[in-house]
py3Dmol code that shows the C-alpha trace and the ligand (Angstrom):
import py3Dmol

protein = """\
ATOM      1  CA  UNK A   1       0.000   0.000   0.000  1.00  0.00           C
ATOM      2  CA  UNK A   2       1.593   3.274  -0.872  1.00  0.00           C
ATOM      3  CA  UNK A   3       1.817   6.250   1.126  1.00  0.00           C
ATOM      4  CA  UNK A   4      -1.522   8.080  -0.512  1.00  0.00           C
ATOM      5  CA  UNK A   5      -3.699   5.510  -0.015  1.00  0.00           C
ATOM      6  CA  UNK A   6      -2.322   5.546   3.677  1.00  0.00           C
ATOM      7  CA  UNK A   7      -2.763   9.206   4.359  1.00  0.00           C
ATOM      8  CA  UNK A   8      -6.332   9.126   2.938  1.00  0.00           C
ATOM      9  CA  UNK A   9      -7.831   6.986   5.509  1.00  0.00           C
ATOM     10  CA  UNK A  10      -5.935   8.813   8.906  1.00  0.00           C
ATOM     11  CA  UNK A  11      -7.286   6.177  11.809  1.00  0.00           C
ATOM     12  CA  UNK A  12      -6.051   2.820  10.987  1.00  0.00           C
ATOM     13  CA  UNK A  13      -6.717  -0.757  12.740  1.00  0.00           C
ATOM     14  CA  UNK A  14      -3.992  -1.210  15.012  1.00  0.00           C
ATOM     15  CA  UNK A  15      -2.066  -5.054  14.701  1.00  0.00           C
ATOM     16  CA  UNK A  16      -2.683  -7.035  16.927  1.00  0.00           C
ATOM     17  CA  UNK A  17      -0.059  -7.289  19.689  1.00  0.00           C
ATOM     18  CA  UNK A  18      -0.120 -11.661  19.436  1.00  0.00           C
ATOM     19  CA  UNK A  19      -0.957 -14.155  16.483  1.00  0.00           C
ATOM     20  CA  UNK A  20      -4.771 -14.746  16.235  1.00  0.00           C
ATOM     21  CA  UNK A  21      -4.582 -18.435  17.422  1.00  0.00           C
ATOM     22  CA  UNK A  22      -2.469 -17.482  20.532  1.00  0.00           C
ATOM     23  CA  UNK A  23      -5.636 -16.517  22.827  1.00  0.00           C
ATOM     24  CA  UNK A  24      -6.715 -20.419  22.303  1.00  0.00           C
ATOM     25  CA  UNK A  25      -8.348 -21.986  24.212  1.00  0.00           C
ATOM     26  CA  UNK A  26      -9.838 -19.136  25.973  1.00  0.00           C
ATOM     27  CA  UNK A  27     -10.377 -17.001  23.101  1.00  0.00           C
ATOM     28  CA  UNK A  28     -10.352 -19.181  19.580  1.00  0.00           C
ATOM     29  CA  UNK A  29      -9.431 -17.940  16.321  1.00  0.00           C
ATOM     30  CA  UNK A  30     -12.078 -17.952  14.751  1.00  0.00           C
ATOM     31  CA  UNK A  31     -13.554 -15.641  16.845  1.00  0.00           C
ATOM     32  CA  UNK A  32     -10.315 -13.359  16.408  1.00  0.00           C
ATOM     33  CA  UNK A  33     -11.050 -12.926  12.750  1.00  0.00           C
ATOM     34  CA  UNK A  34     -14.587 -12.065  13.372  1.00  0.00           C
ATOM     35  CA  UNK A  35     -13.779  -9.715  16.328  1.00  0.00           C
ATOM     36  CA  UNK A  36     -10.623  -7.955  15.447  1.00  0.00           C
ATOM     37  CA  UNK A  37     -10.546  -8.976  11.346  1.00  0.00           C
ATOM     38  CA  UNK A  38     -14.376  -7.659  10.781  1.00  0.00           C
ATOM     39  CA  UNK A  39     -15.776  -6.183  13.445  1.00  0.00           C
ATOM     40  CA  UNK A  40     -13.083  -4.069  14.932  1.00  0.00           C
ATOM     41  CA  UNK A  41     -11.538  -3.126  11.632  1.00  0.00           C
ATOM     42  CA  UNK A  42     -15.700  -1.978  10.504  1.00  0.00           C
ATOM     43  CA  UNK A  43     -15.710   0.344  13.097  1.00  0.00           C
ATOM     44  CA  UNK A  44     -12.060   1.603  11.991  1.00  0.00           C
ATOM     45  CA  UNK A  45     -13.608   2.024   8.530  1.00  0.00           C
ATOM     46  CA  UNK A  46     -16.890   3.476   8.768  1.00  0.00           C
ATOM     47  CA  UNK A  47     -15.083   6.168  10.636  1.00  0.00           C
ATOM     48  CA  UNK A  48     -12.539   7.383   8.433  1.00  0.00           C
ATOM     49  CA  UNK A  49     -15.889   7.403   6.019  1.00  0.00           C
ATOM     50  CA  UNK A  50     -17.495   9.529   8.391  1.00  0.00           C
ATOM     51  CA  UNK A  51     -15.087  11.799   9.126  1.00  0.00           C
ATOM     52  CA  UNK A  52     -14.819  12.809   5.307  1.00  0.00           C
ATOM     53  CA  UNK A  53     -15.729  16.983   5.381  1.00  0.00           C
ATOM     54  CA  UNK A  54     -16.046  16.987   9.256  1.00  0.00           C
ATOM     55  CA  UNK A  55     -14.005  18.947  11.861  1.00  0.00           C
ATOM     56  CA  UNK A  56     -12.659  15.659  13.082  1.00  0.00           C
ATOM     57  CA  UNK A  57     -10.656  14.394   9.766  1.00  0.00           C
ATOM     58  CA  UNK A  58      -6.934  15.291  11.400  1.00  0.00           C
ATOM     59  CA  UNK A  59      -7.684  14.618  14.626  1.00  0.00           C
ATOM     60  CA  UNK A  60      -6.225  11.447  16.629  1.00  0.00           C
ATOM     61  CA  UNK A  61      -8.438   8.708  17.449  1.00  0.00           C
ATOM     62  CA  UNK A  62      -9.039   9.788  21.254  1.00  0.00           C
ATOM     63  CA  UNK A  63      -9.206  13.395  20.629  1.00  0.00           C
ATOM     64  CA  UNK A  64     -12.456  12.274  18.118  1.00  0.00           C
ATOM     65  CA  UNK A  65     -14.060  10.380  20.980  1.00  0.00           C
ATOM     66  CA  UNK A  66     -13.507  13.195  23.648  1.00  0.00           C
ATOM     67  CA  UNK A  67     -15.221  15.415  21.357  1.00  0.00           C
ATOM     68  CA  UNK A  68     -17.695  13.817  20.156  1.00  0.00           C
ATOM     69  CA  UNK A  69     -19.024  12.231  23.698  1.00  0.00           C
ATOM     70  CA  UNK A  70     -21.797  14.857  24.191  1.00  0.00           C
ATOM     71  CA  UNK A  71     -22.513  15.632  20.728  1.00  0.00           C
ATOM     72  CA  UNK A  72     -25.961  14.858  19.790  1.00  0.00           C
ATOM     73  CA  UNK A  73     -24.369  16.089  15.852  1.00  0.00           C
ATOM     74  CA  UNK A  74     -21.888  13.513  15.614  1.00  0.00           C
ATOM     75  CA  UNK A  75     -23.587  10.063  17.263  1.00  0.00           C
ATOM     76  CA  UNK A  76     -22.235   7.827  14.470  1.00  0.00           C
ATOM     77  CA  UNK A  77     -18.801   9.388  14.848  1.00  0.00           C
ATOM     78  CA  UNK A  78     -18.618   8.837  18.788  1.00  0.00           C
ATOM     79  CA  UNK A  79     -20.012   5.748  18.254  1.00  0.00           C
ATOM     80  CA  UNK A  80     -17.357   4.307  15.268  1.00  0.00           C
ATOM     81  CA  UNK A  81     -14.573   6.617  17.668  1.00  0.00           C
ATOM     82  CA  UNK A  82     -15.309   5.166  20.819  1.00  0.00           C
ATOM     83  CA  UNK A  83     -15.799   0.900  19.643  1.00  0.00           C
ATOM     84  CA  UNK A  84     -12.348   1.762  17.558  1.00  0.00           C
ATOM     85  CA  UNK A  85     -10.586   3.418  20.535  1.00  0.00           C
ATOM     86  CA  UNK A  86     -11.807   0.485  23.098  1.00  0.00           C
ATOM     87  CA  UNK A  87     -11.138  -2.324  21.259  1.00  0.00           C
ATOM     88  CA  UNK A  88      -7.402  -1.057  20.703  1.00  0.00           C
ATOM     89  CA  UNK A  89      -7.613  -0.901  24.388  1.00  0.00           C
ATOM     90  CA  UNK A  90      -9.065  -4.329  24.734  1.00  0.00           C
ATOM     91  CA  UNK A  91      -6.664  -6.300  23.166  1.00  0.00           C
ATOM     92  CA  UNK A  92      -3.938  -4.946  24.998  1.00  0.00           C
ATOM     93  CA  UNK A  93      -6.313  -5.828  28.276  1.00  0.00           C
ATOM     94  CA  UNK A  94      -5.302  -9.418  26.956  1.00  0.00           C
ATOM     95  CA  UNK A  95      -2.539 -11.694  26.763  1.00  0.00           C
ATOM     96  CA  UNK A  96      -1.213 -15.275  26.466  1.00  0.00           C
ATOM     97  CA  UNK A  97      -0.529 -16.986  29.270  1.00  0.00           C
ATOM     98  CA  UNK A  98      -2.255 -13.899  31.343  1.00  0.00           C
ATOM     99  CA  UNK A  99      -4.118 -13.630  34.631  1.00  0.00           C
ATOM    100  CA  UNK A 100      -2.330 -14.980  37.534  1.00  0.00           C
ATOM    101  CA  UNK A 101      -0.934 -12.803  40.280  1.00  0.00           C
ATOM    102  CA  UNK A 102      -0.914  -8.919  39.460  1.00  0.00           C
ATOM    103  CA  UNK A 103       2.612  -7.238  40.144  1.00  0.00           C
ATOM    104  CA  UNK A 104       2.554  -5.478  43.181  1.00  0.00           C
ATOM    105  CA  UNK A 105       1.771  -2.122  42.592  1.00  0.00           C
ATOM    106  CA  UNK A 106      -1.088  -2.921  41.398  1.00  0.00           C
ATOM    107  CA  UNK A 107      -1.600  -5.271  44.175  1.00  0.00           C
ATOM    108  CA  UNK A 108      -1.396  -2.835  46.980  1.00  0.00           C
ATOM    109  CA  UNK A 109      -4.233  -0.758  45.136  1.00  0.00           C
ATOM    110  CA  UNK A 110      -6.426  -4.196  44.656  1.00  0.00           C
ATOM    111  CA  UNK A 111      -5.833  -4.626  48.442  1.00  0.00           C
ATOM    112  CA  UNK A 112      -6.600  -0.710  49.321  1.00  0.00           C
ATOM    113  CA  UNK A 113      -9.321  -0.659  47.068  1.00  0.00           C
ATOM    114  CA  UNK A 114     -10.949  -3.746  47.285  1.00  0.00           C
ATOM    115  CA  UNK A 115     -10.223  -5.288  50.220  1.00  0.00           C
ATOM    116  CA  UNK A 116      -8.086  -8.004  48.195  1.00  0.00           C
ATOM    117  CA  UNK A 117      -6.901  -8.907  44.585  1.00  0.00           C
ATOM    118  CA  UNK A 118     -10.020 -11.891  44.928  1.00  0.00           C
ATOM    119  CA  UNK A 119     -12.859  -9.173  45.450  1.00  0.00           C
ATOM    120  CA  UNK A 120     -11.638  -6.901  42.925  1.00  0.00           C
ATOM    121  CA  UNK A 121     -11.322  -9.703  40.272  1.00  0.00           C
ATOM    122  CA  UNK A 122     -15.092 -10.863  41.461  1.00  0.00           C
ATOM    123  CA  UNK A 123     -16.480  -7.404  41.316  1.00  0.00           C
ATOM    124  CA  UNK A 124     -15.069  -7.338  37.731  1.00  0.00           C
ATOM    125  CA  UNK A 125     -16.305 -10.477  36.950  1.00  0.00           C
ATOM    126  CA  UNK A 126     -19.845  -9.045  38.062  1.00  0.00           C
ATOM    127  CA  UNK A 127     -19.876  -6.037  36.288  1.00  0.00           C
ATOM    128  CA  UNK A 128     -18.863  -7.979  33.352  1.00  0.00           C
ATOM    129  CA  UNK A 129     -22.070 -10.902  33.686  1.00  0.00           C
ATOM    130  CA  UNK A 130     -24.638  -7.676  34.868  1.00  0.00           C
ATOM    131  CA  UNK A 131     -24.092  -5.455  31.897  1.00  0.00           C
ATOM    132  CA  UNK A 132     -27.151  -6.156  30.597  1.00  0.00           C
ATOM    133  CA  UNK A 133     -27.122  -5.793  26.608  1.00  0.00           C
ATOM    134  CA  UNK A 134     -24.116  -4.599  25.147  1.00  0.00           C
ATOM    135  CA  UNK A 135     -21.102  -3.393  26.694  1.00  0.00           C
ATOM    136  CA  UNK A 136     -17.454  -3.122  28.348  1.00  0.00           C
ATOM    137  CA  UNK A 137     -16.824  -4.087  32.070  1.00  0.00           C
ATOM    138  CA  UNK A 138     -13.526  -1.545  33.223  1.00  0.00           C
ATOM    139  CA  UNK A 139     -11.017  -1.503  36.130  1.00  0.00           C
ATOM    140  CA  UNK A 140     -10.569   2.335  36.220  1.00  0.00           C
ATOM    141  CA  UNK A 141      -8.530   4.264  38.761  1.00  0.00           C
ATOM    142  CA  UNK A 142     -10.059   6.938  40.412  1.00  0.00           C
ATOM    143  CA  UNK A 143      -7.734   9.014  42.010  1.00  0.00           C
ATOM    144  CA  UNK A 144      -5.747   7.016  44.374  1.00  0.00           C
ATOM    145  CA  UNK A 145      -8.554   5.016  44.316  1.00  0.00           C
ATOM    146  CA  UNK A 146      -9.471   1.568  42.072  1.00  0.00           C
ATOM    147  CA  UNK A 147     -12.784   1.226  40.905  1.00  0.00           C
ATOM    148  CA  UNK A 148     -15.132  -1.322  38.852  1.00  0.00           C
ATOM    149  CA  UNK A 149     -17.321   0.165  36.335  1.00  0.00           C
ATOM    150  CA  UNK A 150     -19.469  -0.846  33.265  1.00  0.00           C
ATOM    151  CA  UNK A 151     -20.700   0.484  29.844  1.00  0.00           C
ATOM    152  CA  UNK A 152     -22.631   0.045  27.420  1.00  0.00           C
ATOM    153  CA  UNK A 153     -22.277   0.341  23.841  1.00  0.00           C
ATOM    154  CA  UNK A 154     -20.154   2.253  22.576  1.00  0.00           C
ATOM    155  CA  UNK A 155     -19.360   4.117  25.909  1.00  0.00           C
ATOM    156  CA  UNK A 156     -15.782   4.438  27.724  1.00  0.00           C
ATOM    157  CA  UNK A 157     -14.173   5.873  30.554  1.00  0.00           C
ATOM    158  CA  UNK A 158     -11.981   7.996  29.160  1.00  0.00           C
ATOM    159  CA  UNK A 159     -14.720  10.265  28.574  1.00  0.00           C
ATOM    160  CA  UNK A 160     -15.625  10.422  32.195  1.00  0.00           C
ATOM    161  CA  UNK A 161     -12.424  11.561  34.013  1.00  0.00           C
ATOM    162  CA  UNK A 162     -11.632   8.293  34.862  1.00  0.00           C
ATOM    163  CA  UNK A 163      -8.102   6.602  34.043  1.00  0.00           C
ATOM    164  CA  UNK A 164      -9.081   3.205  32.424  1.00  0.00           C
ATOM    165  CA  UNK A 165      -6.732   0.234  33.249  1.00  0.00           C
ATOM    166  CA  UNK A 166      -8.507  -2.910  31.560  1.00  0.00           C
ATOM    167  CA  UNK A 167     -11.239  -3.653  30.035  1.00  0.00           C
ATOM    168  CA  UNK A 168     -13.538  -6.880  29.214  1.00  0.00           C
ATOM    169  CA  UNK A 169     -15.679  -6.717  26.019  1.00  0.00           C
ATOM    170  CA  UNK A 170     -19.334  -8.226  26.687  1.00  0.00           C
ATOM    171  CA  UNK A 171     -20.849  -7.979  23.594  1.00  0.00           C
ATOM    172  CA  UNK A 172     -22.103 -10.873  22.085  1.00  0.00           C
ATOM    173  CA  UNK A 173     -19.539 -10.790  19.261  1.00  0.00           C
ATOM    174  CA  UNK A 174     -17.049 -11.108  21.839  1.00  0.00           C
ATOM    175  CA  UNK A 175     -17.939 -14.856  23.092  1.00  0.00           C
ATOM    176  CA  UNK A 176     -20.793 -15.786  20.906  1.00  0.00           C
ATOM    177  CA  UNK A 177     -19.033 -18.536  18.721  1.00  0.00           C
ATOM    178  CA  UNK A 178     -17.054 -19.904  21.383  1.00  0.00           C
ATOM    179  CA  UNK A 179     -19.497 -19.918  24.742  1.00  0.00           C
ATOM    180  CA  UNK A 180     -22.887 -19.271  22.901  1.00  0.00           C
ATOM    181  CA  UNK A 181     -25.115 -17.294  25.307  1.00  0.00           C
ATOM    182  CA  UNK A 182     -22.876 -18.539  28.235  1.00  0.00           C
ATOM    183  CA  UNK A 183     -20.934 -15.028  29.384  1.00  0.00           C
ATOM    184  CA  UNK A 184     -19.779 -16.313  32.573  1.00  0.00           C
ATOM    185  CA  UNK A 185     -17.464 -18.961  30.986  1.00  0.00           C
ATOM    186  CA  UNK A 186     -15.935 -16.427  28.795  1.00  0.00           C
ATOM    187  CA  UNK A 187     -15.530 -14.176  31.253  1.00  0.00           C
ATOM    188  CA  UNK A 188     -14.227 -16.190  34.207  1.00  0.00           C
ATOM    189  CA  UNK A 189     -11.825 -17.747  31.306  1.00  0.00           C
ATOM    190  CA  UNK A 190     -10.928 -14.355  30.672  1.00  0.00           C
ATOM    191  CA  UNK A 191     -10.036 -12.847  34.149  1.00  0.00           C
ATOM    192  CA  UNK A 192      -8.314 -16.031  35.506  1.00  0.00           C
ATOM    193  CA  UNK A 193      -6.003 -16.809  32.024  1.00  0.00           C
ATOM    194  CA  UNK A 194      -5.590 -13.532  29.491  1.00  0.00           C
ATOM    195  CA  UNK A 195      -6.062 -10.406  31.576  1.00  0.00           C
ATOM    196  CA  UNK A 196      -2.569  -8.763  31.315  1.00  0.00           C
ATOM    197  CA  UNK A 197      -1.931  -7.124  34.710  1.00  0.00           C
ATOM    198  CA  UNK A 198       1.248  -5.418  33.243  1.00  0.00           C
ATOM    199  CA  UNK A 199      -0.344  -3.041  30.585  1.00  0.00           C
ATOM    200  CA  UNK A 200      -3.042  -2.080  33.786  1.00  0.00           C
ATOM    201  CA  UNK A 201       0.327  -1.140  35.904  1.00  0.00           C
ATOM    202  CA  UNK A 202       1.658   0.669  32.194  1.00  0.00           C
ATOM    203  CA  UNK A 203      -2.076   2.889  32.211  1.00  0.00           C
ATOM    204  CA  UNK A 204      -1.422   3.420  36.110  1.00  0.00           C
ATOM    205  CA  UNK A 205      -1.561   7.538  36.221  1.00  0.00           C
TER     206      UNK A 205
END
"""
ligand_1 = """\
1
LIG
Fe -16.114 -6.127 20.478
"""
view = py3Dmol.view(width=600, height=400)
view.addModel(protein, "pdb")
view.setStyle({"model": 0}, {"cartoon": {"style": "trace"}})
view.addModel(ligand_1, "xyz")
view.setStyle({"model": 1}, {"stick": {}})
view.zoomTo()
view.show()
């Protein structure tokens, strides 16, 4: 691709920071080419469509979503913005071989928080089920503070003043083909085998 065709389309799908297979057996494949191959790389698309003639065409990807949040104008922008900007930030929520013991900075503000590193995985783990519909479960920090929150659709934290760590995707197209309508597995797979404490410590403010 040369560099025209580059510059014309200004937001583009991020690689992914492992091979598709290497979420398996948590995360499958197959469900990598659907999530990150079409659906992520959709929202990357429609958006540099969108942004054709707008105010937003130069702008980085989370300087679109910060203005757009409150813009009753520009829905289909925030919307295409915000699913582009958090699934970037999704699969670096991930890794092989993740989950485990957190490092222990982020520890001490699991324990502070929380009350332990078990409570704050399980409220997690409950946001993530209780999102009803469509959605992201978040570890945010809060000040000095750690906090659980969910959202749904398109909407993120980094709108709200709140310093996202990790995220869980809970929409459908997220577990569908691999757990069906059963969340739960997917997500308790998720939070005990991919979550990638180190790039929460990396967000730390
Ligand atoms: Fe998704």
């Amino acid at each position: 691709m040369n560099a025209a065709i580059l510059s014309s389309a200004p937001i583009t799908l991020p690689a992914l920071p492992y091979e598709r297979n290497a979420l398996q057996p948590v995360i499958s494949e197959n469900t990598l080419n659907f999530h990150y191959g079409k659906h992520h790389k959709t929202y990357v698309d429609t958006l540099n469509k969108l942004v054709v003639g707008t105010q937003f065409v130069d702008m980085p990807l989370e300087k679109i979503v910060r203005a757009t949040a409150a813009d009753a104008e520009h829905v289909a922008i925030f919307h295409n913005a915000a699913q582009a900007w958090n699934h970037a930030f999704y699969w670096r929520s991930l890794k092989p071989k993740g989950g485990g013991e957190p490092p222990a900075v982020l520890k001490a503000l699991m324990d502070s928080s929380f009350g332990s590193v078990a409570a704050c995985k399980k409220e997690l783990a409950k946001a993530a089920v209780e999102q009803f519909g469509s959605g992201w479960a978040w570890l945010v920090q809060d000040g000095e503070k750690l906090k659980v929150i969910k959202t749904d659709n398109a909407n993120t934290p980094m709108t709200q003043r709140l310093n996202p760590l990790l995220t869980v995707d809970v929409w459908e197209h997220a577990y569908y083909l691999d757990y069906q309508n059963k969340r739960v597995d997917y997500v308790d797979a998720v939070l005990d085998k991919l979550l990638n404490w180190e790039f929460a410590v990396k967000n730390l403010g």
